[in-house]
C-alpha positions as CSV (number, residue, x, y, z in Angstrom):
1,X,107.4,135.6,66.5
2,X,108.5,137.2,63.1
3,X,110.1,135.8,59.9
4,X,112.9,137.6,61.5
5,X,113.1,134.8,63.7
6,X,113.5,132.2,61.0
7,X,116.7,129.8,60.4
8,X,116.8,128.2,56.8
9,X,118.8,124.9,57.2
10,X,120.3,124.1,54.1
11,X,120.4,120.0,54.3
12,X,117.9,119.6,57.3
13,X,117.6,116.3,56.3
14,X,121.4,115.6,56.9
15,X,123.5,114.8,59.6
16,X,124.7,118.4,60.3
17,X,121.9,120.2,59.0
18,X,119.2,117.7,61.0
19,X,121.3,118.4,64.0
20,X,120.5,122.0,64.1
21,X,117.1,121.5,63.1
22,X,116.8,119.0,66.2
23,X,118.6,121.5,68.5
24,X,116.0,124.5,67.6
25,X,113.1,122.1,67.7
26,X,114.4,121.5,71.3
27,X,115.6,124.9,73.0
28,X,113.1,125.8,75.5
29,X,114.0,129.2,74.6
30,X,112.0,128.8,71.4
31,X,114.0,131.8,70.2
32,X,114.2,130.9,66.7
33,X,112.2,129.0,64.2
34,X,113.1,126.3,61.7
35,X,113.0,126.1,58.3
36,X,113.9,122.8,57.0
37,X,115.3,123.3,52.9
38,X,115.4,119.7,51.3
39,X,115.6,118.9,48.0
40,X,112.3,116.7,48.5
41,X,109.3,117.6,50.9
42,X,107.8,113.9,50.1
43,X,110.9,112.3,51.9
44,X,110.1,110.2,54.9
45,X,112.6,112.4,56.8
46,X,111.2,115.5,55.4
47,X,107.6,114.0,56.6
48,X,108.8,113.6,59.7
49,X,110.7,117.0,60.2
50,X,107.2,118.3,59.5
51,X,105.3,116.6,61.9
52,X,108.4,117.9,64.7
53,X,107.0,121.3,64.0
54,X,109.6,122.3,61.1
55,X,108.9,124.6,57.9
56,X,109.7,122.3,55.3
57,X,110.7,124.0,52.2
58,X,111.6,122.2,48.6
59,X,115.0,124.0,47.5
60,X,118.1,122.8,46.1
61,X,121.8,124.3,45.8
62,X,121.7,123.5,41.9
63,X,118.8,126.0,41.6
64,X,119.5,129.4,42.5
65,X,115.8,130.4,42.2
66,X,114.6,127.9,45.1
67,X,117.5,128.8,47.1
68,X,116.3,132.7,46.9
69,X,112.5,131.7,48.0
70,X,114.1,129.2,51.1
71,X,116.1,132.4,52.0
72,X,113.1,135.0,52.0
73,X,112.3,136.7,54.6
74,X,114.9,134.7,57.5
75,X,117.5,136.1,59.9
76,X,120.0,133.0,59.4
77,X,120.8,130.5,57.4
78,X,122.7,127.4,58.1
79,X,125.3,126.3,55.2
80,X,126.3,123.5,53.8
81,X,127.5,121.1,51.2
82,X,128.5,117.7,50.9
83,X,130.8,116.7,49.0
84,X,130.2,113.5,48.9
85,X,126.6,113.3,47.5
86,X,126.8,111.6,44.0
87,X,127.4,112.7,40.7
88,X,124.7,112.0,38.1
89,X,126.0,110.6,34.9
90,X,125.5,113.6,33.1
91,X,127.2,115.9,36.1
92,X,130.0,113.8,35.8
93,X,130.8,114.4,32.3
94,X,131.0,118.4,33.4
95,X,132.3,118.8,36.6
96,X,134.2,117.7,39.7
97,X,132.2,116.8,43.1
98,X,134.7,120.1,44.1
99,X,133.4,122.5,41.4
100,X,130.0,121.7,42.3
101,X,130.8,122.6,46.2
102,X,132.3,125.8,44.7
103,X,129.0,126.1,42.4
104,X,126.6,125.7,45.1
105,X,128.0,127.7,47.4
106,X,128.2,130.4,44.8
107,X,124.3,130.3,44.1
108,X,123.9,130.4,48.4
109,X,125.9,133.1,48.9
110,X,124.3,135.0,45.6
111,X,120.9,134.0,47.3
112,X,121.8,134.9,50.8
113,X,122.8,138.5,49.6
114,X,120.1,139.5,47.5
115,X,117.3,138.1,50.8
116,X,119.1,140.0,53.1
117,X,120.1,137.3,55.1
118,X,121.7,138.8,58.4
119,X,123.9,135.7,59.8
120,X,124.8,132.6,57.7
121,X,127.0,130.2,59.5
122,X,128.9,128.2,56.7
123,X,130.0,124.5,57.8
124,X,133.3,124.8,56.4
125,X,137.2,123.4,56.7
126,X,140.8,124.6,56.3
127,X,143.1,124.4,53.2
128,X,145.2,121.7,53.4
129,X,147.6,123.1,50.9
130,X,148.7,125.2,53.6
131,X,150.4,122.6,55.0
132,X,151.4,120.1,51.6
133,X,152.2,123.2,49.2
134,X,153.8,121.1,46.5
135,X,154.8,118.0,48.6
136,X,155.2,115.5,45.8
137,X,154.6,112.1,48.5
138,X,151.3,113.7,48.8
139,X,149.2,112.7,45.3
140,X,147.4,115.4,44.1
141,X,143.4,114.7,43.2
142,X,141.4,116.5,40.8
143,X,143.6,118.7,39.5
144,X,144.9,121.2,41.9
145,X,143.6,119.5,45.2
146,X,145.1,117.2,47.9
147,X,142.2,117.2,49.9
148,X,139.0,118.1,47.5
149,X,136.6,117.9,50.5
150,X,138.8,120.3,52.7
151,X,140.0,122.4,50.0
152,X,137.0,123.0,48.2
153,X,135.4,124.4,51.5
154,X,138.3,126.5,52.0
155,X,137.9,128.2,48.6
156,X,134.4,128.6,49.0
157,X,135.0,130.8,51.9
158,X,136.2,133.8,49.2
159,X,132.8,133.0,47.8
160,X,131.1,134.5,50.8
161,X,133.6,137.2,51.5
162,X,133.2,138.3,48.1
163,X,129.3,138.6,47.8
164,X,130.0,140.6,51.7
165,X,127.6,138.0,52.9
166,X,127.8,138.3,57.1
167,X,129.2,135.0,57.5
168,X,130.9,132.7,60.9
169,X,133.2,130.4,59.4
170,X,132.6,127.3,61.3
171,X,135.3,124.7,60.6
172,X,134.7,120.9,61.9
173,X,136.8,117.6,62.0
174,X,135.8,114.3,61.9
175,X,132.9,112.8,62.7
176,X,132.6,109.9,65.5
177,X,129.6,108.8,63.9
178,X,132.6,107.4,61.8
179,X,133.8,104.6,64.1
180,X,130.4,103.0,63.7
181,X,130.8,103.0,59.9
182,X,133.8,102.9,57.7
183,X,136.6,103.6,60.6
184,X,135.0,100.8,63.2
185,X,137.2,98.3,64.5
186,X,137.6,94.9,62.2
187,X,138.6,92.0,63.3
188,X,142.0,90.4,62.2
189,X,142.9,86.4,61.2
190,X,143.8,85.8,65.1
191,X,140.1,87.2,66.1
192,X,141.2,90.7,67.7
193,X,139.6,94.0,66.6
194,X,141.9,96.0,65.4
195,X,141.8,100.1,64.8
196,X,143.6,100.3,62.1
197,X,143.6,104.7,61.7
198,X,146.2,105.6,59.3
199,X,147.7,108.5,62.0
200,X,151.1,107.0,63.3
201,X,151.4,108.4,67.0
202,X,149.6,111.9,66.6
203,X,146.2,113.2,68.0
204,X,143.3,113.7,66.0
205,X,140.3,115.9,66.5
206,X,137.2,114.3,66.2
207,X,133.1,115.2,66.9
208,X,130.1,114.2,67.6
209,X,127.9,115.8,64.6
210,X,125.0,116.6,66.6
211,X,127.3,119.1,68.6
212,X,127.8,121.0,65.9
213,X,124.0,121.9,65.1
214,X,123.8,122.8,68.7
215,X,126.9,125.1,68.3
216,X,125.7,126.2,65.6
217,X,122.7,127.5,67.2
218,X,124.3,129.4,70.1
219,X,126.2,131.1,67.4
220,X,122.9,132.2,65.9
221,X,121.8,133.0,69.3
222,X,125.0,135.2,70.2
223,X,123.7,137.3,67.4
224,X,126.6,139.3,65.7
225,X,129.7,138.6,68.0
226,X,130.7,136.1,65.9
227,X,130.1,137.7,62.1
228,X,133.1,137.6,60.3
229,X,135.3,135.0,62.5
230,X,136.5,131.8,61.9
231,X,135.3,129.2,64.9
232,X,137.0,126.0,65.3
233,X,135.4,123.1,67.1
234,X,135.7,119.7,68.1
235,X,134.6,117.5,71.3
236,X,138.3,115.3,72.1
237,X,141.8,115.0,70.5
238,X,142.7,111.6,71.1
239,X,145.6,109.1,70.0
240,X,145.0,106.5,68.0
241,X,145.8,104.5,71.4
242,X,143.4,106.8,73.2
243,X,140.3,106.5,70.4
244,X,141.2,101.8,70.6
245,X,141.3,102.6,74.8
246,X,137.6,104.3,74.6
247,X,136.5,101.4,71.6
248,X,137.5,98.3,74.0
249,X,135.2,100.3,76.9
250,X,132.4,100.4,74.4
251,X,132.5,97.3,73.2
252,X,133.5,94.9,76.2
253,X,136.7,93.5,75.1
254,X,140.1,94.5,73.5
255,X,140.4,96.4,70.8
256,X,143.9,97.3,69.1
257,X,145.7,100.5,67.8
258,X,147.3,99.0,64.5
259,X,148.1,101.6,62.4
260,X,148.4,101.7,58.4
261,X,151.3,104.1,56.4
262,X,149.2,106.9,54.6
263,X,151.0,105.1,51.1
264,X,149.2,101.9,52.4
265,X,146.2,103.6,53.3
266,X,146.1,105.2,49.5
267,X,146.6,101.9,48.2
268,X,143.4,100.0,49.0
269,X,141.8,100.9,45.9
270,X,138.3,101.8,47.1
271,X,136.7,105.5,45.8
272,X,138.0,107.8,47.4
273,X,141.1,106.5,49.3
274,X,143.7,108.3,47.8
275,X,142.2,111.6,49.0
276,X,141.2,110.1,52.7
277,X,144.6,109.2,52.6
278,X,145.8,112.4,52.1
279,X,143.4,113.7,54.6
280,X,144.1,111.5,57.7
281,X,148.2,112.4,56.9
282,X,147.0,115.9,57.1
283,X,145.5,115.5,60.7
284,X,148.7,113.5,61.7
285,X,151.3,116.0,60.3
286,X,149.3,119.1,60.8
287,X,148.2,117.9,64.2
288,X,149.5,120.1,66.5
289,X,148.0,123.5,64.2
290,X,144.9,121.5,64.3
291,X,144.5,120.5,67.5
292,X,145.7,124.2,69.0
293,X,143.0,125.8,66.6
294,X,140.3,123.4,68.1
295,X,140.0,125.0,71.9
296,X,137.9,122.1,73.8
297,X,137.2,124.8,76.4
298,X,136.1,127.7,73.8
299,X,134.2,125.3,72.1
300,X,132.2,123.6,75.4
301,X,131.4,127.5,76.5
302,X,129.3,128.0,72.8
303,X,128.0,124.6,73.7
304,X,128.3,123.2,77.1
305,X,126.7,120.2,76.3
306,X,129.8,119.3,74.0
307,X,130.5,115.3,74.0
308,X,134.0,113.9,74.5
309,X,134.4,110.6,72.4
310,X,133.8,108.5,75.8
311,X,130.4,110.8,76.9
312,X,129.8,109.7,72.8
313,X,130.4,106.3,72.7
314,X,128.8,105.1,75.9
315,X,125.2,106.6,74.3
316,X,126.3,105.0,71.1
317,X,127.0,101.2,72.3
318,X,124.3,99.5,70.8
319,X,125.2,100.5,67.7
320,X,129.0,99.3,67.8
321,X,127.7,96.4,69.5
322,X,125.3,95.8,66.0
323,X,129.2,95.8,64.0
């Protein structure tokens, strides 16, 4: 096996990144091999990506010169950026957490170029100011943005195109590691749980994140068919009824579909719910663009082991049982 062979995952020790990292580890094909990029090798998780058989790498997106070393010498890299990783004091004072996503993926693509890089998949998601243009019941965040986290991505995808960087543009959705977190069920004064999803009566798309490392890898696998396309995937599009219907089967008693308004969504005050606001009335008005663009049977031929939300949530009962 050559350096040829190499995948540099950019956040190997994150959800999407360490589910690509997991799926090479595991391909009996052993076609590939892994190199983990994090921004700290002493990490417990970067310890233990090591002792799975991983190249771990120190590099970070803010640091153009490490990204060029993690990019030497591989076939692929994995791309991605979260947007929701915190600001320092001192970034905050210069920047939005959207102009760093624009900034970091500047310094991969700039990297990926000058090492040659032959296939980058870039984790990435549509504009949503396709849809809003100027829609004044929408609130606008961060200047010119009414989702920062989908727009940003969007804008970044020029970044790649410009730098002619060979790039699949792999949009996601939600994840359902969500409904064990922030969108589980609560439980209301007369002791039901209640789903309280702020998407009236529309389907949403959602996935399970480790499906999209091991998309991700069939991808790299397929070589160049997919260079310069834009794949979209997800593992169900459900109701709001549909997602409470799977929840009550998972956790062994009712569980309720009682939807918010997106204005009463915006309104709880906590960081960032203006924009998820904005975001979960984009997968309700946009859903039928969304959903259509989000094949289930395209996306369970690149990775036939793709989980619906019910194949998801029966592996995943112990942890809504631990809600």
């Amino acid at each position: 096996m050559t350096a040829t062979n190499v995948i540099s995952v950019v956040g190997a020790t994150g959800s999407q990144g360490g589910g690509l990292v997991e799926a090479v580890l595991a391909d009996p094909d052993r076609q590939f091999r892994v190199r983990a990029l994090t921004r700290s090798v002493n990490s417990a998780a970067a310890r233990e990506l090591a002792a799975a058989g991983a190249e771990v790498i120190e590099a970070d997106l803010d640091d153009g010169a490490s990204m060029c070393r993690a990019f030497d010498g591989a076939y692929g890299v994995f791309l991605v950026t979260n947007y929701w990783a915190e600001l320092s004091a001192e970034d905050q004072a210069r920047r939005t957490r959207a102009a760093r996503e624009l900034e970091q993926v500047d310094i991969a693509a700039l990297a990926a170029k000058q090492a040659g890089v032959s296939h980058v998949i870039w984790s990435t998601l549509e504009d949503t100011r396709e849809h809003f243009g100027a829609d004044e019941r929408v609130p606008t965040v961060d200047g010119r943005y009414k989702v920062p986290h989908f727009d940003a991505k969007a804008e970044a995808d020029a970044v790649l195109r410009e730098y002619d960087v060979p790039t699949t543009f792999l949009r996601t959705t939600l994840f359902f590691e969500g409904f064990t977190g922030a969108l589980a069920p609560s439980r209301g004064d007369d002791g039901m749980l209640k789903l309280t999803l702020p998407i009236a009566d529309r389907a949403m798309s959602g996935i399970a994140v480790a499906d999209i490392g091991k998309t991700a890898l069939q991808i790299f696998k397929r070589g160049s068919e997919f260079l310069g396309t834009t794949l979209s995937i997800a593992g169900d599009h459900l109701t709001g009824e549909q997602y409470a219907a799977v929840l009550s089967d998972a956790l062994g008693e009712p569980v309720i579909y009682q939807p918010l308004t997106w204005d009463e969504f915006r309104a709880q005050g906590f960081p960032g719910a203006v924009e998820m606001g904005n975001m979960f009335q984009y997968y309700a008005e946009n859903s039928e663009r969304f959903i259509g663009a989000r094949d289930l049977e395209r996306a369970r031929d690149l990775n036939p082991e793709l989980q619906s939300f019910s194949d998801w949530a029966e592996s995943h009962r112990n942890e809504f049982h631990n809600k």
